[in-house]
C-alpha positions in Angstrom: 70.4 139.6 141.3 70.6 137.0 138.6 68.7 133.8 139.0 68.6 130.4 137.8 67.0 130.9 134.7 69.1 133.8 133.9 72.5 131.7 133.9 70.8 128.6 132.2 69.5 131.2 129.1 73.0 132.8 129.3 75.0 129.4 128.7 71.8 127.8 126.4 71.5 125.0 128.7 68.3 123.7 130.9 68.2 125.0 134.4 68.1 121.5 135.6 71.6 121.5 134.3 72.9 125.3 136.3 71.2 123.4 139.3 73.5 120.0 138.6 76.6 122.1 138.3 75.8 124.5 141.2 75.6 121.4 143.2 78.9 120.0 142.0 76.9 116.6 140.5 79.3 114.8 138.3 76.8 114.1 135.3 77.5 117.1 133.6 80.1 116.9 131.2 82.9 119.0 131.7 82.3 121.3 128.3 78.5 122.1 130.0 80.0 122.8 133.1 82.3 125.7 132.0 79.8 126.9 129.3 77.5 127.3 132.7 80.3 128.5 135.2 81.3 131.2 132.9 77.8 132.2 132.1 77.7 132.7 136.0 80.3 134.5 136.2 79.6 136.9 133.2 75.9 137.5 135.1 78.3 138.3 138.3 76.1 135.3 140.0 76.9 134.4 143.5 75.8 132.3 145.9 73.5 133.9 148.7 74.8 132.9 151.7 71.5 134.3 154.1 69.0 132.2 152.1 71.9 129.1 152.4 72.2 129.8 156.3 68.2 129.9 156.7 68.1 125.9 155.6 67.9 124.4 158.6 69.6 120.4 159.3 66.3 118.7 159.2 65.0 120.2 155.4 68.9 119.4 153.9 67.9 116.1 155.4 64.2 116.0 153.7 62.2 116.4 157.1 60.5 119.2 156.8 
């Protein structure tokens, strides 16, 4: 399974940018953003939807 760091050497970019565009924040210019979104795709990167369901209300919140 490809990671973070995997997509961010892929598209040449940090991997605080991959976080930002995973996250759909709005300070990545769009050039970065498809540079990183095709990396992703190339790497066959998908989200993983058990370690998204384990987050529970109250750390998405910051309460941990």
């Amino acid at each position: 399974m490809p990671t973070v760091r995997d997509a961010a050497r892929q598209a040449r970019v940090s991997v605080g940018t991959v976080s930002k565009v995973r996250s759909s924040n709005t300070a990545v210019k769009t050039a970065l953003r498809e540079r990183v979104l095709k990396a992703a795709f190339d790497l066959n990167d998908r989200p993983n939807m058990a370690a998204r369901a384990g987050v529970s209300v109250d750390m998405r919140e910051g309460v941990f």
